[in-house]
C-alpha positions as CSV (number, residue, x, y, z in Angstrom):
1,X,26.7,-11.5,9.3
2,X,25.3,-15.2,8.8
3,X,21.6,-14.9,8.4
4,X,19.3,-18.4,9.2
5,X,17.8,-19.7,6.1
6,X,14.3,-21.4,8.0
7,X,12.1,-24.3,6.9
8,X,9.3,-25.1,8.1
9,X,9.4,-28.7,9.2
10,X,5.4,-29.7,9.1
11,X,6.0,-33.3,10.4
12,X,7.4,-32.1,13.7
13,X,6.0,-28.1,13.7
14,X,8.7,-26.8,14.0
15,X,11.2,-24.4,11.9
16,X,14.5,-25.2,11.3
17,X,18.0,-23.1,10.1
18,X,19.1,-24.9,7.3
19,X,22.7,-24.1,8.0
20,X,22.5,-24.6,11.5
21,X,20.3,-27.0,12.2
22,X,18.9,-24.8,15.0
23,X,15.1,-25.3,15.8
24,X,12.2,-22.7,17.0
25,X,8.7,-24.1,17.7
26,X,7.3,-20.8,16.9
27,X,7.1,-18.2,13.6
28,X,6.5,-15.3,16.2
29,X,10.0,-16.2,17.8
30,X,11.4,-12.9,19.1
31,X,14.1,-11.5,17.8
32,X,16.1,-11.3,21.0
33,X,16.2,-15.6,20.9
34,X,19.5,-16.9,20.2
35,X,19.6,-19.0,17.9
36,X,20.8,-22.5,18.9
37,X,23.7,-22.8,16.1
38,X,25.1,-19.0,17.5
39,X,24.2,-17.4,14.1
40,X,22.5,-14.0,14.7
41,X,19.0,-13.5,14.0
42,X,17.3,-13.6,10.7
43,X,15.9,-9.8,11.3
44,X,15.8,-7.2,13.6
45,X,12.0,-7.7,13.8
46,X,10.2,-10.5,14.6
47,X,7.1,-12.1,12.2
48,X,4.1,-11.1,14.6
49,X,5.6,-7.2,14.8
50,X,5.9,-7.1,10.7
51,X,2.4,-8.3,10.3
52,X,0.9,-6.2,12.5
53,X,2.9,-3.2,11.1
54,X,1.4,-3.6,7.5
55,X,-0.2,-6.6,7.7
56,X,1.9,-8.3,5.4
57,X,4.7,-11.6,6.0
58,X,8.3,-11.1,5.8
59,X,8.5,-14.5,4.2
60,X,6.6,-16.5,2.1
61,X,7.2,-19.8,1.4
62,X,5.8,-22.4,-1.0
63,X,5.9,-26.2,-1.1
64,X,5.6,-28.5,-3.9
65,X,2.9,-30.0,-1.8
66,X,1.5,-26.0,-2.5
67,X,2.2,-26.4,-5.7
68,X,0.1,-29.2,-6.5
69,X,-2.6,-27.9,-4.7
70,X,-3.6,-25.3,-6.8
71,X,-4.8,-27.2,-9.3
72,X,-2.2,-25.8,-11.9
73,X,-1.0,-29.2,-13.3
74,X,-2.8,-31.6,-14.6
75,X,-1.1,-34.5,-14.0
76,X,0.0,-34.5,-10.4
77,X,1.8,-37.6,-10.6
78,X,3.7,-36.9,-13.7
79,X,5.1,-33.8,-12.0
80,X,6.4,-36.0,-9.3
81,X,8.0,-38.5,-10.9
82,X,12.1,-37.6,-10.0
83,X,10.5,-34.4,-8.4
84,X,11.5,-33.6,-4.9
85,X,9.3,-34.4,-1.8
86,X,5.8,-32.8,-1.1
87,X,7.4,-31.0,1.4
88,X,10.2,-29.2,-0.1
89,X,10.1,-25.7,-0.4
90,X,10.4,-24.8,-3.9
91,X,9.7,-21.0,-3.4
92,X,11.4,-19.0,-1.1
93,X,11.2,-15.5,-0.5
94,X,12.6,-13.0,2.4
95,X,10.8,-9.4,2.2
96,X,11.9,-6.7,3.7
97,X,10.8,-6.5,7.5
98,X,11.0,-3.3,9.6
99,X,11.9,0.3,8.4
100,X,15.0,0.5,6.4
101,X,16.0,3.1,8.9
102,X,15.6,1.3,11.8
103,X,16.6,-2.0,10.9
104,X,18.7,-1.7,7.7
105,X,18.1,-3.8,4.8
106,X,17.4,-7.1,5.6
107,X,15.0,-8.5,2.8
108,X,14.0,-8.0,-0.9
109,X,11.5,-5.5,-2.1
110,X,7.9,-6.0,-4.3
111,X,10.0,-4.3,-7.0
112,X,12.8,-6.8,-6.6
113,X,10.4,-9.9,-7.6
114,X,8.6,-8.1,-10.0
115,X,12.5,-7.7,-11.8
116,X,12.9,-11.4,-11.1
117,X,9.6,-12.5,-13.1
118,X,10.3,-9.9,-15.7
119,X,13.6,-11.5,-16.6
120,X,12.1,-14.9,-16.5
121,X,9.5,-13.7,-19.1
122,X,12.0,-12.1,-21.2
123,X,14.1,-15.3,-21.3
124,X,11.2,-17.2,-22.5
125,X,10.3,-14.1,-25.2
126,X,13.7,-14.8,-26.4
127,X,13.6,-18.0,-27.2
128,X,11.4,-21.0,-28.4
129,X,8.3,-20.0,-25.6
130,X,7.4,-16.8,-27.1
131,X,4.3,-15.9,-27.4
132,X,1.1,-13.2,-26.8
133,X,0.1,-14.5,-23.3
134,X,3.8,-13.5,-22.4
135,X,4.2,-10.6,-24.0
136,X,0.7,-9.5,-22.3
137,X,2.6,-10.6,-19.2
138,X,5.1,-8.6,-19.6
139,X,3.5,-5.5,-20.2
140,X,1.1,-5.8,-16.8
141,X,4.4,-6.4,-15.0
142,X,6.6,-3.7,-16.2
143,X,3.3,-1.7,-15.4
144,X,3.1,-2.7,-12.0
145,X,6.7,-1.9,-11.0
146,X,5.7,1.1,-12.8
147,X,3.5,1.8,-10.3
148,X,5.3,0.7,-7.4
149,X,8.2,3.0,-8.3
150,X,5.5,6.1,-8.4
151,X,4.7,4.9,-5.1
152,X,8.5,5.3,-3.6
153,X,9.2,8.6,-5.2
154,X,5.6,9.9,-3.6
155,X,7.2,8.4,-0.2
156,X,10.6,10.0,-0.5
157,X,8.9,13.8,-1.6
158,X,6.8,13.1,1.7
159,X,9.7,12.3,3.2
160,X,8.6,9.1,4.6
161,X,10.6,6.7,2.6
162,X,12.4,4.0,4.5
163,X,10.7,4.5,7.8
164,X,6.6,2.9,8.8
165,X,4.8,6.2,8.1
166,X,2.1,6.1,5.2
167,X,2.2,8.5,2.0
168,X,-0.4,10.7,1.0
169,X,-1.7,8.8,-2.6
């Protein structure tokens, strides 16, 4: 199956598939739109039905523009010298949207980014970055996945794991 990869293209408002070139005017496209490159649909559920189901997006996406923004550098200009555009989305990430056992797997979990930034961490504890802020990092991270990983086994001994029915906490 060939998934779109969108980008939202600010200048014109609209998104576009980055291997098709197809465009949508619309993040609450539904998921029965064909997509203008004949690639099938990004997910079985469209934006608008995810966030209303747990009022979270299925993707997030940050710009370097973003980036800036929050006030995390403090040299704005030094960071984009031979830096991509403003506009380029330099974080990208596709969550899971609609109950595994409706819609399949379609997206990453929490626990899959968590992994990601525990690895990154670990790199850095490895080598010439390491230091107590990390390690300290480390340690709430691992705790959080710990955490999130109570959460699924609660779901799948209430037997709700994998479909849009809370757990009991």
């Amino acid at each position: 199956m060939t998934l779109h990869l969108l980008t939202k293209d600010e200048r014109r408002g609209v998104y576009v598939c980055r291997r098709c070139t197809g465009e949508w005017t619309s993040t609450m496209r539904a998921a029965d739109t064909p997509c203008p490159g004949g690639h099938e649909q990004e997910t079985t559920m469209d934006r608008a039905k995810q966030e209303a189901m747990d009022g979270s997006p299925a993707r997030i996406e940050r710009t370097l523009g973003d980036l800036l923004n929050t006030g995390k550098f403090a040299d704005a200009e030094a960071v984009l010298d031979g830096a991509a555009h403003l506009d380029d989305v330099v974080i990208a990430v596709r969550f899971q949207c609609g109950p595994i056992q409706e819609v399949g797997v379609n997206g990453c979990a929490i626990e899959d980014v968590v992994d990601i930034l525990i690895e990154r961490l670990e790199g850095f504890q490895r080598g010439p970055f390491a230091c107590r802020e990390n390690a300290e990092a480390l340690e709430s991270l691992t705790w959080a996945k710990g955490l999130l990983l109570a959460r699924t086994r609660k779901r799948q001994e209430q037997r709700v794991e994998g479909t849009n029915a809370p757990h009991v906490s």
